[in-house]
N, C-alpha and C positions, 0 to 999 in steps of 0.2 A: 504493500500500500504506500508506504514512503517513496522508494521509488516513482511511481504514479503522481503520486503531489508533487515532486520535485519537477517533473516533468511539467505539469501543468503551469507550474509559478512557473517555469522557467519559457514556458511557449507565451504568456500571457505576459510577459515584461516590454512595460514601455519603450517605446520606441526615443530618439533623440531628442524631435521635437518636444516629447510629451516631459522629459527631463528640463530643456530649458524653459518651458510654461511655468514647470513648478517655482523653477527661483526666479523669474522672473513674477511670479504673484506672490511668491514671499516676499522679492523686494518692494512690490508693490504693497502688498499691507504694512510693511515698515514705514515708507516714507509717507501714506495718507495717514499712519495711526498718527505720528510726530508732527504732521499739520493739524490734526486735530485739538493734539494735545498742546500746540499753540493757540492755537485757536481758543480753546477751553482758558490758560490763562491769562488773556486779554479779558477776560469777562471782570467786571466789579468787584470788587472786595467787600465794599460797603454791605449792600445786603446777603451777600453768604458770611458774614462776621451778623450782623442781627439774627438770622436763620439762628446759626449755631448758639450763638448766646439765647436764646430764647427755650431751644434745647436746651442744654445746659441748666436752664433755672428748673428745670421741667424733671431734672434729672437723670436724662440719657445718657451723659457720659460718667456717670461718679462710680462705674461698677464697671468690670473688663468680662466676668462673664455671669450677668444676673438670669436669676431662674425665677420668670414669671409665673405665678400658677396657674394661669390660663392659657400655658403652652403644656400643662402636663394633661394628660397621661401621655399624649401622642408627640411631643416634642421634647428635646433635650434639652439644653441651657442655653442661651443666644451669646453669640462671639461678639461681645462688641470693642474688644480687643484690637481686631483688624480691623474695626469700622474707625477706631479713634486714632489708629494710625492714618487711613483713608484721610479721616476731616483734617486731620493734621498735614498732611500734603497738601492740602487743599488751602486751607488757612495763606500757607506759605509759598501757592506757586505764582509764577514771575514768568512774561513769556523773555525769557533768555535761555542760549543753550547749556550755561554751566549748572540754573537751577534744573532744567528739564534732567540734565542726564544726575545729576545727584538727587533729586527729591529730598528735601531736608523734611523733617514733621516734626512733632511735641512728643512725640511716644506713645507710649497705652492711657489709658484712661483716666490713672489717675495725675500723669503728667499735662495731659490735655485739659483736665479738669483747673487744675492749677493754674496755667496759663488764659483759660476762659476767664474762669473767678474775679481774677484780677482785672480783666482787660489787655493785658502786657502782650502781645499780639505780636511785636517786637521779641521778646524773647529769643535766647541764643536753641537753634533749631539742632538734631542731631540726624545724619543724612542716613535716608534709607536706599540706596544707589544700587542695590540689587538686583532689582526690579525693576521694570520699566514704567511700571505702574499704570496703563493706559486706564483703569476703569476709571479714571480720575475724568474720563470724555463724559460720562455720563456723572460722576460721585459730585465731582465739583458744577455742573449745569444743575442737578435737582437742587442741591444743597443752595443755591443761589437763589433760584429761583421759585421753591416753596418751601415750606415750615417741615420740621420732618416729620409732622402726623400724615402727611399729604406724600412727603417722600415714601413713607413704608404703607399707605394706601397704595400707590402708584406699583413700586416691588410687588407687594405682594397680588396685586391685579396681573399686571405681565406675566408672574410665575404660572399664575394658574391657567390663564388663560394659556401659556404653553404648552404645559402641560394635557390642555385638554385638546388642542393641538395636534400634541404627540399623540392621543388615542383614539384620533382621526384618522390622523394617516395611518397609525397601524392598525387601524378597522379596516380601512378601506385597501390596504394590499395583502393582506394576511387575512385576519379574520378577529373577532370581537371579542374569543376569550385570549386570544394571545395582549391584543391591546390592552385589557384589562390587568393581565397580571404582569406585565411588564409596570406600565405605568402606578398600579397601586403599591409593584413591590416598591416604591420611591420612599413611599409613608413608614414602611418599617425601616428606615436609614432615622430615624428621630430626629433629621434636620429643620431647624425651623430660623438657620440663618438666609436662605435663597429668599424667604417671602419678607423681610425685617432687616438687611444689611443690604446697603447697595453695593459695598466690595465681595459681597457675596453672589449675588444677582445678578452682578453684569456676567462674569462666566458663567453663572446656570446659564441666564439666557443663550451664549453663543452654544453652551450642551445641545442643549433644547431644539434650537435654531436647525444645527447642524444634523440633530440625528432626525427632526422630520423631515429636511431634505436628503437625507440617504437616504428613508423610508419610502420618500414619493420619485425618488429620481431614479429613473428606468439610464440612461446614457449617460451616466458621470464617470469621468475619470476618476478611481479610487488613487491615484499617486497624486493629483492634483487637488480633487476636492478635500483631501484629509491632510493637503499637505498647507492648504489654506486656512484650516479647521486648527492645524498647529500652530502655526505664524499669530492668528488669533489669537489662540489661548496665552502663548506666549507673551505676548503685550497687551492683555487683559487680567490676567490669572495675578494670585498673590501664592500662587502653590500650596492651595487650600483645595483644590479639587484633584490633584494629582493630572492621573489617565483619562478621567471620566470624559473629556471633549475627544479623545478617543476611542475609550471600549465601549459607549452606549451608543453612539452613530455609526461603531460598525458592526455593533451587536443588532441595531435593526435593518441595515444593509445588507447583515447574510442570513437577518429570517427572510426578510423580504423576496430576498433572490432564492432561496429554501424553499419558502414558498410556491414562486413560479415555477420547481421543478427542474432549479439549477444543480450540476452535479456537483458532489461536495468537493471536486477539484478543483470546479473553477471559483467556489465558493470561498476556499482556500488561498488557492491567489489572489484574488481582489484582498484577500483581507489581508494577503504578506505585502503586495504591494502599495497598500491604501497604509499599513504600518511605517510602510520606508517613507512615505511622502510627508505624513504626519511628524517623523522626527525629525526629517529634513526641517519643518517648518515650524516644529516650538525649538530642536535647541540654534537654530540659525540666526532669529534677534536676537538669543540673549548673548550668545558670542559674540556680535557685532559693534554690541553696547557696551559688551565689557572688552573689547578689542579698544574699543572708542575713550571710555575713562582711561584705560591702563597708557594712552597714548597722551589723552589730556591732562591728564593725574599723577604726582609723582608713583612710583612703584609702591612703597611701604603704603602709603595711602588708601591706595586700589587695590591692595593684597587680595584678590579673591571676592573682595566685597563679603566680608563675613560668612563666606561658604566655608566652611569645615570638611577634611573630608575622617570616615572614618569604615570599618568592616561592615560596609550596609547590607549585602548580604545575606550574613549572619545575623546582624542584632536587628535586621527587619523582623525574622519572623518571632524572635523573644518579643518584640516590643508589640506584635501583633499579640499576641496571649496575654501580655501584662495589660494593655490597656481593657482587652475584653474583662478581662478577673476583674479589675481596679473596678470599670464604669459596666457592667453588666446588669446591674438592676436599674440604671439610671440612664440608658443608652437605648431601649426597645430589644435588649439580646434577648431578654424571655421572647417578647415575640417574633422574633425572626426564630428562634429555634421551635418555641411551637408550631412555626408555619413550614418546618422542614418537618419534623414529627408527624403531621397532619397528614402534609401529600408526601411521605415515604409509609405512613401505613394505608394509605389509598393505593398506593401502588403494586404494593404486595399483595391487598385484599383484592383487588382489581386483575392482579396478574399482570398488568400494563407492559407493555414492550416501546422501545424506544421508535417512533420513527423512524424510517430511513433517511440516512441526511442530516438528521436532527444536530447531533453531537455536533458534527463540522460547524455548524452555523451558531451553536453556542459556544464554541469554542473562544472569541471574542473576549467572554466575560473573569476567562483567566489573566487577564490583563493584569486590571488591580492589584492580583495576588504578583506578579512581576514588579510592577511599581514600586512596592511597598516592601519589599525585598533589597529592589536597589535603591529606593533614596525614602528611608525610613523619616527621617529627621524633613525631610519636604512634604511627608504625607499628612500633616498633623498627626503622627499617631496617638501624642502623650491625650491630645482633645477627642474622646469615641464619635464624639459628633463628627470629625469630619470623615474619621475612619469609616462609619457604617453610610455616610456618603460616599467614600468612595468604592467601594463595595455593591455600590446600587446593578452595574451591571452583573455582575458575580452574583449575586442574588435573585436576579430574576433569569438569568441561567440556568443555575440552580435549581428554582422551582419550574421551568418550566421543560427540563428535563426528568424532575421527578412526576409531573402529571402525565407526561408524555402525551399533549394533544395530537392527533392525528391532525393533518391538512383537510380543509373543509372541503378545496377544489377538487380534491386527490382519492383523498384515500377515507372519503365516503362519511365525515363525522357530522353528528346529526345537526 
């Protein structure tokens, strides 16, 4: 069988053209993100400082990770940790390009809080240059422009409406229970920062975005369209979501093509090829950026930008077990493992057999478990909240390997 796959990915490899498309849409989401993010800091100061002070009296920022009780049972504690990092770029950006490529902020929440209090807006900034920080296209425009009860109205509308989105298109190329348990597995990840944090939100959104057009998109290049889906993530992302702008759009790009009755080899290569384009296009800005400081920057300065490197590996998956032990009654783990419990004694009492094809096409959702392996310390793992986010496509793999639906077109289910 190996053979056979290797054969297919290798008959199914782009062509030259289709290699210079991709860097040439990687360099293009680079240079429109950087006019944006100009763009964005030409906007007022004035009323994104009353926004924020107005929050602030209100209490939003005096906590880094408060746990509302009207997020529990079904949600875990809210990250407002990277959101007070967010505001705090925001506070402080300048359209020049020595602030754009360092992004200075106040810190976490209770630094930002500090700095609010006072007024002292001035304050000496400490630079977050890591990251390219694009969500700041959207973080710094809302935060200007309404109050933040209207900001996390607005999130939390987008999300859902994505969402419901996503279980459209995968009604309408698969079938309604697939749609279903893909998108409800989301609800057992206990994340409730995508609908309440806009550094949160801006990548679900491009998630979201990206995996209902894989779902609806019959003629995409998987090297090009994922390798655009990267380039995004890249200059959006706070590496709070990990893989997921990868393994959910092409977890529903090879049900979809599974679906139509695609064989699991060429199922196989879109998804080897759609993975090489992908990385092509998240680690390509950040290289670029950090090629760009290390040039602009004395050396000691730019060391790495606070990346550490250490046995990830290894203490990925200790760190995947400690966090589950640690946050397990406070993270949805009872119900994610009641819901493997459920449909694995369905399955035995059913007798179920796996679809043909099936595996291949969920094959995607081992992603995560890759990720988290090699850049532990990027996954949030110490936070379960982001951990069982990024877990969302490995979970509904998961279960929908264990239910084992049949194809509605195919193979006859009621």
């Amino acid at each position: 069988m190996l053979p056979a796959l290797l054969t297919d990915i290798l008959q199914a490899r782009p062509g030259t053209k289709a290699f210079i498309g991709l860097f040439i849409s990687i360099l293009s989401v680079i240079v429109l993100g950087y006019v944006f993010l100009f763009a964005v800091a030409l906007l007022p100061q004035e009323s994104l400082r009353k926004n924020i002070l107005q929050a602030d009296s209100r209490g939003f920022f005096s906590e880094n990770y408060p746990q509302y009780a009207w997020l529990r049972p079904l949600f875990n504690r809210l990250d407002m940790y990277t959101e007070c990092i967010g505001v705090g770029i925001a506070l402080n950006m300048k359209p020049d390009a020595k602030t754009l490529l360092e992004m200075p902020t106040f810190g976490e929440c209770t630094s930002l809080h500090k700095v609010i209090s006072v007024k002292h807006f001035d304050a000496t900034p400490h630079h977050y240059m890591r990251f390219i920080h694009g969500h700041q296209v959207v973080l710094k425009s809302m935060y200007t422009f309404f109050s933040l009860e209207t900001v996390r109205a607005i999130t939390a509308g987008t999300s859902l409406l994505l969402l419901i989105f996503l279980y459209i298109a995968l009604k309408h190329r698969i079938d309604t229970r697939y749609a279903a348990l893909v998108v409800s597995s989301f609800f057992l990840t206990a994340s409730p920062n995508m609908f309440f944090t806009v550094t949160h939100a801006t990548p679900f959104w491009l998630v979201l975005t990206a995996a209902i057009a894989a779902t609806l998109g019959r003629r995409i290049c998987p090297l090009i369209f994922f390798g655009v889906a990267g380039a995004l993530d890249a200059f959006l992302n706070f590496l709070i979501m990990g893989s997921l702008s990868l393994a959910l759009p092409l977890l529903c790009y090879s049900l979809a093509q599974w679906a139509e009755g695609e064989s699991p080899g060429r199922i196989a290569a879109a998804a080897f090829w759609g993975g090489i384009g992908w990385s092509f296009g998240y680690v390509l800005p950040w290289l670029l950026k950090w090629l760009v400081l290390f040039l602009a920057l004395a050396p000691t300065k730019a060391a790495l930008f606070g990346v550490t490197l250490e046995l990830y590996p290894t203490r990925g998956l200790t760190m995947i077990i400690t966090a589950v032990q640690r946050n397990f009654l406070s993270a949805n783990w009872p119900y994610i493992a009641l819901a493997f419990v459920v449909c694995a004694l369905r399955r035995r009492r059913m007798a179920l057999k796996t679809p043909p094809g099936l595996w291949m096409a969920c094959l995607p959702g081992l992603i995560p478990l890759f990720w988290m392996c090699i850049l532990p310390g990027q996954s949030g793992i110490a936070h379960s909240t982001f951990v069982n986010l990024i877990l969302w496509p490995f979970l509904a793999a998961c279960l929908l390997l264990l239910l084992s639906m049949p194809r509605e077109n195919q193979d006859g289910a009621p």
